[in-house]
N, CA and C atoms of all chains as a GROMACS GRO file, in nm:
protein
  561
    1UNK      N    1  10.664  14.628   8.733
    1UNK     CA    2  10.629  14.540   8.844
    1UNK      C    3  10.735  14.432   8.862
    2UNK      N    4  10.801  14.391   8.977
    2UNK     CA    5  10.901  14.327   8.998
    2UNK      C    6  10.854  14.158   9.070
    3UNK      N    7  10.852  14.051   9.030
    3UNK     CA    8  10.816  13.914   9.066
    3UNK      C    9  10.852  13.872   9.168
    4UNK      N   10  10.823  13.783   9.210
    4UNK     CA   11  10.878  13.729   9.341
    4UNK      C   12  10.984  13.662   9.288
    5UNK      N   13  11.072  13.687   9.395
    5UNK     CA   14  11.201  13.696   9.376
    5UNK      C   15  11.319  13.738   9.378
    6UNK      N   16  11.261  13.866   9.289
    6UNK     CA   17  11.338  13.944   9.266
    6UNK      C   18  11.383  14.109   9.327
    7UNK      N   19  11.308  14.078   9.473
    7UNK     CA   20  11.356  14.182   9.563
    7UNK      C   21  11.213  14.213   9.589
    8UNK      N   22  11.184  14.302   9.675
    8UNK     CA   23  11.085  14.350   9.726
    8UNK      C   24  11.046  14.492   9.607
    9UNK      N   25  10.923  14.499   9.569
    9UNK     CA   26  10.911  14.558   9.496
    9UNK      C   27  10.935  14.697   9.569
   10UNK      N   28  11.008  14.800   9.524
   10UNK     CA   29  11.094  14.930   9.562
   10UNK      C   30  10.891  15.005   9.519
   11UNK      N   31  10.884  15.061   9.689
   11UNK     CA   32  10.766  15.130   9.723
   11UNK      C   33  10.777  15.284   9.664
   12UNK      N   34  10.698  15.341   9.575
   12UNK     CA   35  10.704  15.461   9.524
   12UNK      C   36  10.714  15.612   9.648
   13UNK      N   37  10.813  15.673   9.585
   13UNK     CA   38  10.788  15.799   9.683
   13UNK      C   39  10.646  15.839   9.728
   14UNK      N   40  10.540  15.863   9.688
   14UNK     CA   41  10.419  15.861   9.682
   14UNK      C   42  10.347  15.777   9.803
   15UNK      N   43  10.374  15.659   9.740
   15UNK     CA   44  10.363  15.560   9.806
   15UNK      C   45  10.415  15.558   9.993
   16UNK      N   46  10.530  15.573   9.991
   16UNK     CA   47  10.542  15.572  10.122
   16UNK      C   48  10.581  15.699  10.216
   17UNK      N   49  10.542  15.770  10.131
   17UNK     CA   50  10.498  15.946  10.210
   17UNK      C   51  10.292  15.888  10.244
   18UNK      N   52  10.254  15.847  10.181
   18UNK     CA   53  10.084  15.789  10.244
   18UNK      C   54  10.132  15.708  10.353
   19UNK      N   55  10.205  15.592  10.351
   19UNK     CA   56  10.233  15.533  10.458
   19UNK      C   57  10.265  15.607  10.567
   20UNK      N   58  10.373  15.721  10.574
   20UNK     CA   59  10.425  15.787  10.732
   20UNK      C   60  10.295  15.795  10.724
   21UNK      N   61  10.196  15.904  10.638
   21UNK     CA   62  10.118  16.009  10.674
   21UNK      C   63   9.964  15.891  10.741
   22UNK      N   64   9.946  15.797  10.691
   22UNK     CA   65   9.843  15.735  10.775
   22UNK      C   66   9.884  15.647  10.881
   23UNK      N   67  10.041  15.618  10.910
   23UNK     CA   68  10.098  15.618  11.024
   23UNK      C   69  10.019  15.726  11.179
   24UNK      N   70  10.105  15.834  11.092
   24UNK     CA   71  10.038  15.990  11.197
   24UNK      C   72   9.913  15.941  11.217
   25UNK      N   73   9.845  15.944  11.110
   25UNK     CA   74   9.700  15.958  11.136
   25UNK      C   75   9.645  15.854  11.221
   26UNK      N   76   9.688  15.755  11.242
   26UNK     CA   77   9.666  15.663  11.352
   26UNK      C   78   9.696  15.703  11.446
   27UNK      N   79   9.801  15.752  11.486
   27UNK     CA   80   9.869  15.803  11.593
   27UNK      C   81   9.748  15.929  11.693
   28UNK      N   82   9.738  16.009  11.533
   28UNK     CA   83   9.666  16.107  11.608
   28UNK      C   84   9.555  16.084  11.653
   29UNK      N   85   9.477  15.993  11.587
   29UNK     CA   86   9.311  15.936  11.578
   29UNK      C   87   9.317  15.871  11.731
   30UNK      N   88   9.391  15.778  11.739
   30UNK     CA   89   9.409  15.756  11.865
   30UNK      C   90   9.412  15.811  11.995
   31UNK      N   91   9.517  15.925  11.981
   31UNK     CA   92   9.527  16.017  12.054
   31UNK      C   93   9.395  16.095  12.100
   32UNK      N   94   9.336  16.134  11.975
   32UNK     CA   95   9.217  16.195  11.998
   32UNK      C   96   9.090  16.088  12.049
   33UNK      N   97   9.081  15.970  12.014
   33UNK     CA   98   8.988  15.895  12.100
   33UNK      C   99   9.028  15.881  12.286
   34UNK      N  100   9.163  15.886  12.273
   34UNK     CA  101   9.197  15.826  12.424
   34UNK      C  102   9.140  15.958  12.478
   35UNK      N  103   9.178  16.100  12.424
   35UNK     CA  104   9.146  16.219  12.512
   35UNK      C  105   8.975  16.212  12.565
   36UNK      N  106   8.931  16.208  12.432
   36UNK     CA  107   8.822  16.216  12.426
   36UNK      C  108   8.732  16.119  12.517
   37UNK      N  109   8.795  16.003  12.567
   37UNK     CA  110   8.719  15.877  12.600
   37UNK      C  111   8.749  15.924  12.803
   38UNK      N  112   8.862  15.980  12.807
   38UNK     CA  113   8.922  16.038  12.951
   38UNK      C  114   8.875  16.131  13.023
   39UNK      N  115   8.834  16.244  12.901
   39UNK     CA  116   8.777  16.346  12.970
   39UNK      C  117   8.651  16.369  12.969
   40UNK      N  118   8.598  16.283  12.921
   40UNK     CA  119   8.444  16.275  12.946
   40UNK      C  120   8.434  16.188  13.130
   41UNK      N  121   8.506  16.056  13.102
   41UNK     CA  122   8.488  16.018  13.218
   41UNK      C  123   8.530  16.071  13.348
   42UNK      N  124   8.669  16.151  13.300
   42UNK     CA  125   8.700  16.199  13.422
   42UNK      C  126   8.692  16.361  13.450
   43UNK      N  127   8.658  16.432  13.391
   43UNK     CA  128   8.612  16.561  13.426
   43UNK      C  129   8.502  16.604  13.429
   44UNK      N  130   8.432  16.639  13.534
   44UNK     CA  131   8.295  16.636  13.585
   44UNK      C  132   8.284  16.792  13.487
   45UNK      N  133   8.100  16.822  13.413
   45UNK     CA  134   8.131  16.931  13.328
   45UNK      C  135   8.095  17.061  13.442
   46UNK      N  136   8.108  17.055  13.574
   46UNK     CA  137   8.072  17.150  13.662
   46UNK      C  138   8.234  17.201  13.667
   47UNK      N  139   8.279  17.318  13.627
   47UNK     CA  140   8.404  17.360  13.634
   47UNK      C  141   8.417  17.454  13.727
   48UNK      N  142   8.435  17.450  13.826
   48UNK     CA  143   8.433  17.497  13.944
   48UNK      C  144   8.605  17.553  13.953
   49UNK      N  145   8.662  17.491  13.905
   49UNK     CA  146   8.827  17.543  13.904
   49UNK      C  147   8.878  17.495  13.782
   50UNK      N  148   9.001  17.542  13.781
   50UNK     CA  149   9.035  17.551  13.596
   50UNK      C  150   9.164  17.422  13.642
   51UNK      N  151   9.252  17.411  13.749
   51UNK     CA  152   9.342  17.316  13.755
   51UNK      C  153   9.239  17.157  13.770
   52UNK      N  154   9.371  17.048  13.706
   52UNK     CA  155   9.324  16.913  13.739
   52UNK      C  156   9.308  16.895  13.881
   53UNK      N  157   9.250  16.874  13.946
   53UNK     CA  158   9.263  16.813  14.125
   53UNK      C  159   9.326  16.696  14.136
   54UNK      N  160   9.340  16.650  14.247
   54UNK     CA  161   9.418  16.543  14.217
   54UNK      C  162   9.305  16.416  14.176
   55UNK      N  163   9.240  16.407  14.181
   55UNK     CA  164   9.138  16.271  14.204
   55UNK      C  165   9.133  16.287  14.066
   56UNK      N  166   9.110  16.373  13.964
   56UNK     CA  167   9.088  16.390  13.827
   56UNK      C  168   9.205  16.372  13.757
   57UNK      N  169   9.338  16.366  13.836
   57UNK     CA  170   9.468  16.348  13.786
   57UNK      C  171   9.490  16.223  13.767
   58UNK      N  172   9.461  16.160  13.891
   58UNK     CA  173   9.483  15.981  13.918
   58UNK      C  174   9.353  15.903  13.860
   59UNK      N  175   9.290  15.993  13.796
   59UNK     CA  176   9.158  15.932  13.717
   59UNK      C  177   9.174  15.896  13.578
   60UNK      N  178   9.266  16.029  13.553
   60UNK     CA  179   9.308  16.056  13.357
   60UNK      C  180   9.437  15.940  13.379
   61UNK      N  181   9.541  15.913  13.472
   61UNK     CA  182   9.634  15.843  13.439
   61UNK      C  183   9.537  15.664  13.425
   62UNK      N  184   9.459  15.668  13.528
   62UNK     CA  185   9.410  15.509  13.522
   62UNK      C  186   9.309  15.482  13.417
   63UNK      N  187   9.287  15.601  13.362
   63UNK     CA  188   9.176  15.588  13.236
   63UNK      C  189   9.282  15.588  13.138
   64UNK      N  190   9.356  15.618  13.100
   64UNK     CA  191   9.481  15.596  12.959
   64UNK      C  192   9.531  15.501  12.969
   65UNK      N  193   9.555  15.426  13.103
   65UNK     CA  194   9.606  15.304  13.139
   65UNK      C  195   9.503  15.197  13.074
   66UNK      N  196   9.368  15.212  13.104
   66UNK     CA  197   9.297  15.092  13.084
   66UNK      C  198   9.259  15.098  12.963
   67UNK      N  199   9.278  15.227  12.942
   67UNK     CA  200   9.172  15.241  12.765
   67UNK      C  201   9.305  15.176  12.682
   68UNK      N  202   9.453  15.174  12.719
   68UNK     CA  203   9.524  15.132  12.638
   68UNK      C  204   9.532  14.958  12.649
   69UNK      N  205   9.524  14.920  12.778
   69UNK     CA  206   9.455  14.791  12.810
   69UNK      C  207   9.319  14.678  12.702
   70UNK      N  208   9.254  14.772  12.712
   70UNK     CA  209   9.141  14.798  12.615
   70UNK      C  210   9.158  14.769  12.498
   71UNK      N  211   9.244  14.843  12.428
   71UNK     CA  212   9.283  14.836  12.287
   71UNK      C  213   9.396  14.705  12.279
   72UNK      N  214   9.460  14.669  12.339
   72UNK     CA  215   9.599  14.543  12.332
   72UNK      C  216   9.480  14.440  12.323
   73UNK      N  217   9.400  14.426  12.447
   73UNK     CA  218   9.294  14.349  12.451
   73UNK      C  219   9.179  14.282  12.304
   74UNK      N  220   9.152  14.422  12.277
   74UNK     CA  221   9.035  14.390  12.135
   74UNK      C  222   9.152  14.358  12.040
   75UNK      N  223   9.271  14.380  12.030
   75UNK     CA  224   9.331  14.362  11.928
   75UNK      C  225   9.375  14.241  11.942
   76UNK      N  226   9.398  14.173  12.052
   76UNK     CA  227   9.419  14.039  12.062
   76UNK      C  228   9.287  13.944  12.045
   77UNK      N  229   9.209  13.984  12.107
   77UNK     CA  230   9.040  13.915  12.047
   77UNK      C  231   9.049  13.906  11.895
   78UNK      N  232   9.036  14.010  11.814
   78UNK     CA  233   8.993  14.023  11.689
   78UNK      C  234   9.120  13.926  11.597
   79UNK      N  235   9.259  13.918  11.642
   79UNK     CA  236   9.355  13.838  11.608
   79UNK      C  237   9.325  13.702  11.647
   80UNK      N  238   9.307  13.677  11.732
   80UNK     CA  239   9.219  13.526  11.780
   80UNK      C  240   9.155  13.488  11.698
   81UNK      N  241   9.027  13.534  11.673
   81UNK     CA  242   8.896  13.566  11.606
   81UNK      C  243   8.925  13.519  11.437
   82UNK      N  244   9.030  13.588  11.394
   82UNK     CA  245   9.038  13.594  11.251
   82UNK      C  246   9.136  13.450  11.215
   83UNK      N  247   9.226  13.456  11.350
   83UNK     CA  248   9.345  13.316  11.314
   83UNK      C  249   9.245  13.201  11.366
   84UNK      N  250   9.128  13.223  11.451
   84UNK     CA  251   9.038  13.089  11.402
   84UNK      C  252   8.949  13.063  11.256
   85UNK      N  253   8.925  13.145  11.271
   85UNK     CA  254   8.823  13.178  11.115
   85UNK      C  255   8.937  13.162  10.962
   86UNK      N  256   9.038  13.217  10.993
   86UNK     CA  257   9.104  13.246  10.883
   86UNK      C  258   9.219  13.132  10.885
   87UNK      N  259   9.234  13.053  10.949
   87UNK     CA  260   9.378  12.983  10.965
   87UNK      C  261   9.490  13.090  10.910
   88UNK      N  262   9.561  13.058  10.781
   88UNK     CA  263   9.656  13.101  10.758
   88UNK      C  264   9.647  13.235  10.640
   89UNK      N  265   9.520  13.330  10.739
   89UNK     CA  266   9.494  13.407  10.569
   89UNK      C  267   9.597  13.537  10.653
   90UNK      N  268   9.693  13.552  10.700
   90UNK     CA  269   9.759  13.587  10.775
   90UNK      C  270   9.743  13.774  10.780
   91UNK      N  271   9.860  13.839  10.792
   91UNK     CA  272   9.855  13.981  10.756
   91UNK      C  273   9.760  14.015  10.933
   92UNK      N  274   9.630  14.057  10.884
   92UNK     CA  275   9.558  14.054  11.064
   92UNK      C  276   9.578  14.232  11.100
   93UNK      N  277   9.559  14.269  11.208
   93UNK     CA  278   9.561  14.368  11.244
   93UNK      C  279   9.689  14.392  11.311
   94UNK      N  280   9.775  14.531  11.284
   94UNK     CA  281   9.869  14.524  11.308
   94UNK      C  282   9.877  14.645  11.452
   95UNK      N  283   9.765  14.665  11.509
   95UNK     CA  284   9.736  14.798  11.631
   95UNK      C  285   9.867  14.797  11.695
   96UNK      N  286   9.821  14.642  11.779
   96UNK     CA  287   9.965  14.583  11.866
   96UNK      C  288  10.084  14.632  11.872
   97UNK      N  289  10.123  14.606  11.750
   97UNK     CA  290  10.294  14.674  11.688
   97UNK      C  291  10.341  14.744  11.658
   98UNK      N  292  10.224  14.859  11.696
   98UNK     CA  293  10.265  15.005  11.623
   98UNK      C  294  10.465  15.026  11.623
   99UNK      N  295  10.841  15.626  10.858
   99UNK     CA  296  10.908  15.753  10.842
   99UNK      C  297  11.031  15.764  10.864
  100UNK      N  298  11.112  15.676  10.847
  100UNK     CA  299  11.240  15.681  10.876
  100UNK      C  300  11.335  15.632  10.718
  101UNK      N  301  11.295  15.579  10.644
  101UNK     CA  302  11.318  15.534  10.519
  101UNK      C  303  11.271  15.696  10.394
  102UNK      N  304  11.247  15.792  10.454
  102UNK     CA  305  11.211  15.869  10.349
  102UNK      C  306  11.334  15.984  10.302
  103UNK      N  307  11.325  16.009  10.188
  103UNK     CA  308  11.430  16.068  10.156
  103UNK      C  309  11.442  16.237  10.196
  104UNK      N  310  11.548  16.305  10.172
  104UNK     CA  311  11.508  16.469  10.230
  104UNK      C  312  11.383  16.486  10.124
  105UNK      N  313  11.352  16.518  10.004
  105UNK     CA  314  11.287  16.562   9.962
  105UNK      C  315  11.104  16.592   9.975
  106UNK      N  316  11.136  16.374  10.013
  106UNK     CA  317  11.000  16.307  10.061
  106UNK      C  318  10.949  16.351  10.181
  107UNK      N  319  11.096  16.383  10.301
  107UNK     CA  320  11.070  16.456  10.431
  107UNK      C  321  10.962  16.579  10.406
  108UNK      N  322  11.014  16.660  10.295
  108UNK     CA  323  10.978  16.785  10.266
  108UNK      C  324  10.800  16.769  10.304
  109UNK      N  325  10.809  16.673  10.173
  109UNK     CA  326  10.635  16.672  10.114
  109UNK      C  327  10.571  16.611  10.240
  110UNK      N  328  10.623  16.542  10.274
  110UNK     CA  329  10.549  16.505  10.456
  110UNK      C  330  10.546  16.609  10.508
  111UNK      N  331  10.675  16.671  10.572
  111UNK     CA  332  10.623  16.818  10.652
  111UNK      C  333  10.500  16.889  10.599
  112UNK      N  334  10.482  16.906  10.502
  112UNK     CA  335  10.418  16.995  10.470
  112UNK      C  336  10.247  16.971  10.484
  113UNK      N  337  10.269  16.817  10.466
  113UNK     CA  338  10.121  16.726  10.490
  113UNK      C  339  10.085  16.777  10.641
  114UNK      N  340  10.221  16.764  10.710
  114UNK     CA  341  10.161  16.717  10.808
  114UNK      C  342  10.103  16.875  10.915
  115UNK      N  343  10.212  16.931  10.837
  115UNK     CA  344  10.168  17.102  10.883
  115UNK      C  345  10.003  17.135  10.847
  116UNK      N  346   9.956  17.057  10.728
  116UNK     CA  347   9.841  17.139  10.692
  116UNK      C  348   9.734  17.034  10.772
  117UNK      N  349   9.797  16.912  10.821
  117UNK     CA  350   9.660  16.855  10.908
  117UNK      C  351   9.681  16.908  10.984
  118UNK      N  352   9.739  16.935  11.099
  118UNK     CA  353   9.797  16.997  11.231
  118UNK      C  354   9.698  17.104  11.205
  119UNK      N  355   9.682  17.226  11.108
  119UNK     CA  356   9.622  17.333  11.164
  119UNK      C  357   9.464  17.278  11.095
  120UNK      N  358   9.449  17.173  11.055
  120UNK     CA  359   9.298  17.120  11.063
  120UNK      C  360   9.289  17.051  11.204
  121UNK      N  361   9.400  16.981  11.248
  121UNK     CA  362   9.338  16.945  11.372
  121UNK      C  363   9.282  17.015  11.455
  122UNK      N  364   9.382  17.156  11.466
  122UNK     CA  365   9.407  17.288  11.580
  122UNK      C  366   9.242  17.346  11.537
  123UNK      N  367   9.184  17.323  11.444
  123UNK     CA  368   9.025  17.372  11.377
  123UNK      C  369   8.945  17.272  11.461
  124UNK      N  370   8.952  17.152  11.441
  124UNK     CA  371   8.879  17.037  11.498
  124UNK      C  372   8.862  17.081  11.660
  125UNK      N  373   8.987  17.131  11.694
  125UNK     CA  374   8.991  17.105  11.860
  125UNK      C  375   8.930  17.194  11.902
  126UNK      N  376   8.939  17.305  11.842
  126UNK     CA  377   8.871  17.470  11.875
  126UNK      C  378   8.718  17.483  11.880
  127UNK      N  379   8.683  17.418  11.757
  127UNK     CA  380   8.593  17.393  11.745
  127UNK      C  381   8.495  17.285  11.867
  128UNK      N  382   8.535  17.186  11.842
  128UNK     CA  383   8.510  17.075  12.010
  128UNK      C  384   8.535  17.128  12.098
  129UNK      N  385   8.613  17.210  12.154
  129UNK     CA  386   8.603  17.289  12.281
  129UNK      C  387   8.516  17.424  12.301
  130UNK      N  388   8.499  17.462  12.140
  130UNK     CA  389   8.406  17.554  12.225
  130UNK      C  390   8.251  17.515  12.230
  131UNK      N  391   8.206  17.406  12.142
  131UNK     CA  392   8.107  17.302  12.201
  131UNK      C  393   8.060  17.278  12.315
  132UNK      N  394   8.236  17.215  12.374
  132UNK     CA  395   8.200  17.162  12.479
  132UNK      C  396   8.195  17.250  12.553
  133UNK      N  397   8.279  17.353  12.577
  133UNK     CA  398   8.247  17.514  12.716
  133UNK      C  399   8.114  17.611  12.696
  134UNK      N  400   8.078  17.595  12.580
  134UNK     CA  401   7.986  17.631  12.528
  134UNK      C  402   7.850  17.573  12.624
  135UNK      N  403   7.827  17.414  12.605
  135UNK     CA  404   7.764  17.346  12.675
  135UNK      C  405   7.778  17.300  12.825
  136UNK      N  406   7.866  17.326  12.889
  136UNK     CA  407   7.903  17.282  13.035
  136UNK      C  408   7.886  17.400  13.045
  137UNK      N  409   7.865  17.551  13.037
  137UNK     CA  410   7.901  17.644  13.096
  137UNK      C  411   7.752  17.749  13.052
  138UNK      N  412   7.681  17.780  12.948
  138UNK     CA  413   7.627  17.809  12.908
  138UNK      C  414   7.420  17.796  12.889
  139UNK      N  415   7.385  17.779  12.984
  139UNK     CA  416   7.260  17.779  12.987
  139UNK      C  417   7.160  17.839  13.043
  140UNK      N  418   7.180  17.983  13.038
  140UNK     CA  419   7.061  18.098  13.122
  140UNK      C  420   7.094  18.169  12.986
  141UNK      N  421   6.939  18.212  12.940
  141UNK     CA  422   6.925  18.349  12.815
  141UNK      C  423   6.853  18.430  12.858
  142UNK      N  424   6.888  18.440  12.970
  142UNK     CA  425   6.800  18.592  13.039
  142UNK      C  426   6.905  18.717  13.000
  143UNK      N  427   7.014  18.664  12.970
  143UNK     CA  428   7.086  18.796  12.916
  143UNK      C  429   7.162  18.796  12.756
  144UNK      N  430   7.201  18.909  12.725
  144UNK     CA  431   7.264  18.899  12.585
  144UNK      C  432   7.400  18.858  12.594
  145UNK      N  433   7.470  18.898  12.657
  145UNK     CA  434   7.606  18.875  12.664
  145UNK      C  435   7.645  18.791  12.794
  146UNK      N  436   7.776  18.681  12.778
  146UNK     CA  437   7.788  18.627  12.902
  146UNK      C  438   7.803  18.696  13.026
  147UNK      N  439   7.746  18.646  13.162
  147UNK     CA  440   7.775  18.742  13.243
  147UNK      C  441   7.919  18.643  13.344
  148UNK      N  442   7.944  18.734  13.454
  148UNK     CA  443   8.092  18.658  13.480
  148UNK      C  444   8.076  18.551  13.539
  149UNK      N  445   7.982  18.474  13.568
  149UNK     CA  446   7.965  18.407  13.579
  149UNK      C  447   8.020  18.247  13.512
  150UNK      N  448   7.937  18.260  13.370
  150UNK     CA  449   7.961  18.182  13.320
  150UNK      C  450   8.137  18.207  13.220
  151UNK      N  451   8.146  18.361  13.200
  151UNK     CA  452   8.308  18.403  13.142
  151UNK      C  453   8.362  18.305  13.241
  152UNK      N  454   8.384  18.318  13.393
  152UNK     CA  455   8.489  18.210  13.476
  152UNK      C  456   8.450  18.075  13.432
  153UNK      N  457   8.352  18.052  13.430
  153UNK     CA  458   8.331  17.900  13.379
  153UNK      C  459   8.419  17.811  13.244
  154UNK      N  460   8.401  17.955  13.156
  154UNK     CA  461   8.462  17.967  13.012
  154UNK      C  462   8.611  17.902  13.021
  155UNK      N  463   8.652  18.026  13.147
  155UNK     CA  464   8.817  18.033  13.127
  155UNK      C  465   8.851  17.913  13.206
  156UNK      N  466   8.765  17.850  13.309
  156UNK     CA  467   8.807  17.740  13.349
  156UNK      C  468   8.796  17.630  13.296
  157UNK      N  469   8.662  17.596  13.195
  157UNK     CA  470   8.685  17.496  13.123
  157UNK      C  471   8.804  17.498  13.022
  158UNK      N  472   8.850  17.580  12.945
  158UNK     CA  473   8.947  17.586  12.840
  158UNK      C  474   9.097  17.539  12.903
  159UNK      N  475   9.090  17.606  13.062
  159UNK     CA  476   9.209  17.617  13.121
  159UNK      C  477   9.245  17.438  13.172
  160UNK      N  478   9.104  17.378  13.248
  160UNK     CA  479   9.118  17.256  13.233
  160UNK      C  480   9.139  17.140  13.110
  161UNK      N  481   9.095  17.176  13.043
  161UNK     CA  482   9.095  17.101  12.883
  161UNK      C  483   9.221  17.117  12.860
  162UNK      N  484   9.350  17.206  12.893
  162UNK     CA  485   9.489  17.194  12.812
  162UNK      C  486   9.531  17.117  12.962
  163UNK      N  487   9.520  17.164  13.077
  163UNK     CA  488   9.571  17.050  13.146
  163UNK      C  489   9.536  16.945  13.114
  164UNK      N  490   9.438  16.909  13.146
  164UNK     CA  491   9.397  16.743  13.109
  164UNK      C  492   9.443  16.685  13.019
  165UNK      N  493   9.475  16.758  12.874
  165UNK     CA  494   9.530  16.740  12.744
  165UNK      C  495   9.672  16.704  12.720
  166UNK      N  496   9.768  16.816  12.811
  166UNK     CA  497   9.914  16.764  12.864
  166UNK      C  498   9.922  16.661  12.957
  167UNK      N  499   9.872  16.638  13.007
  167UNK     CA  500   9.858  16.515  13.128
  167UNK      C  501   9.794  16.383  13.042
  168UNK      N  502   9.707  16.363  12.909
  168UNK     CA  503   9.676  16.205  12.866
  168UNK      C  504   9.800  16.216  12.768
  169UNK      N  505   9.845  16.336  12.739
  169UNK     CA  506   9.998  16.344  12.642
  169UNK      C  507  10.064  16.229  12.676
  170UNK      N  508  10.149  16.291  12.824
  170UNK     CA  509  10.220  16.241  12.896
  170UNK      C  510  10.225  16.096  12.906
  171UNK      N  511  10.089  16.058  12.904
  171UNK     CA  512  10.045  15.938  12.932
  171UNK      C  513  10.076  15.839  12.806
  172UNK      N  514   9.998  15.924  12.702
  172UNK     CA  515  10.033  15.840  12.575
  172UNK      C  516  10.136  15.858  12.533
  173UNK      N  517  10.261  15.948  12.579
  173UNK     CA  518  10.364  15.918  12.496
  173UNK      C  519  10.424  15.828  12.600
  174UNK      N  520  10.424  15.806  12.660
  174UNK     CA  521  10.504  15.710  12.786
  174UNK      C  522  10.476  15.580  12.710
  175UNK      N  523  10.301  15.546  12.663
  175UNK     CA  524  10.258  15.419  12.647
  175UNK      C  525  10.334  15.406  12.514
  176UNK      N  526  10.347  15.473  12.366
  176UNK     CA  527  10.410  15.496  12.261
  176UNK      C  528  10.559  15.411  12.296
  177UNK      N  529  10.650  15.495  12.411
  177UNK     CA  530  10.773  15.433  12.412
  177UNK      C  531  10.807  15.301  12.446
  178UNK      N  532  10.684  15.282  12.525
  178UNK     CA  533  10.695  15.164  12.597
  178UNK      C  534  10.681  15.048  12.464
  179UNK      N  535  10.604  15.061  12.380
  179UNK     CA  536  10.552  15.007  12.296
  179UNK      C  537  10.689  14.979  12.185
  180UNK      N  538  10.742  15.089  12.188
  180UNK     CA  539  10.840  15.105  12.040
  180UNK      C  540  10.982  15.008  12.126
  181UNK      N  541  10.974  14.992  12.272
  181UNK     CA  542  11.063  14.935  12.327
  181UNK      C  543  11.033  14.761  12.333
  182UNK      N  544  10.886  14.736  12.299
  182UNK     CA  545  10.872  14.599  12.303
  182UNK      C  546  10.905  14.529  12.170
  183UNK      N  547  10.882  14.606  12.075
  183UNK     CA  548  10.934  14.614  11.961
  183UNK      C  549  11.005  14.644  11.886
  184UNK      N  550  11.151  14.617  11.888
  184UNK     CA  551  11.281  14.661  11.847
  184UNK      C  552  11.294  14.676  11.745
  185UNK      N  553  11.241  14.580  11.649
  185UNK     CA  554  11.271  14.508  11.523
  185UNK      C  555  11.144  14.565  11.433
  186UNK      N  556  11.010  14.632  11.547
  186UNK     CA  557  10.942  14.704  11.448
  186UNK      C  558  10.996  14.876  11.431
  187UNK      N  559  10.853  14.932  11.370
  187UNK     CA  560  10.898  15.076  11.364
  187UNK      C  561  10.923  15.164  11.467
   0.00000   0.00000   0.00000
């Protein structure tokens, strides 16, 4: 274990192969909520045709738009939230900065 | 993921290959749920009739559009993001 000071303690291979990999996994989790949160709202389950139409096109772009809105949003609340409560217990949620 | 060595690359690929075909399980699975359920509700017969088969092929067929199209979307929002942030990852 290396002290303060004396460099940043050197993160184990191990170690930061979990980091990419729950990187991804944010990535993907995400991914899979935004789909999931889009195509419920915007695809009616009467499938009458297999292409997007357009109204369902300009529906999925303004629904990824807001749901990402959405998320900048709660992540700035909950950062608010914690830097009142917490003053300087810092660290916080890092969504924002992916 | 940019700090990892070839080797470490390795053991990631390989992670990430074996979630990928759990995801590709997850999705298969949720879609045929969901076409299953949007498409599927008369048992007056044993087998689908063509009816609901077009329904089938159109829900599946819509689900990868829709799927390339919030892609699109989220990787646009991704770059945009990695562009506000230079200095992060």
């Amino acid at each position: 274990m290396s002290m303060f000071g004396l460099g940043r303690p050197q993160p184990s291979s191990a170690e930061k192969i979990a980091a990419a990999e729950q990187e991804m996994d944010l990535i993907t989790d995400m991914f899979n909520k935004l789909q999931q949160a889009c195509m419920k709202k915007c695809i009616p389950r009467e499938y009458r045709e297999g292409e997007i139409n357009k109204a369902e096109g300009v529906c999925i772009d303004r629904c990824a738009s807001k749901f990402f809105d959405v998320q900048m949003k709660v992540s700035e609340l909950l950062q608010a939230e914690a830097a009142a409560k917490g003053g300087a217990a810092g660290g916080g949620f890092g969504i924002g900065g992916m | 993921m940019e700090g990892l060595s070839a080797s470490e690359q390795r053991e990631f690929q390989s992670r990430m290959e074996r979630k990928q075909m759990k995801e590709f399980m997850g999705m298969f699975s949720n879609l045929v749920t969901h076409c299953f359920d949007s498409c599927v509700d008369n048992f007056t017969t044993k087998s689908l009739v063509q009816r609901e088969t077009d329904c089938v092929s159109r829900c599946v067929q819509k689900f990868m559009a829709g799927s390339e199209r919030i892609g699109q979307r989220f990787q646009e929002q991704q770059a945009q993001m990695m562009n506000q942030s230079p200095t992060g990852r």
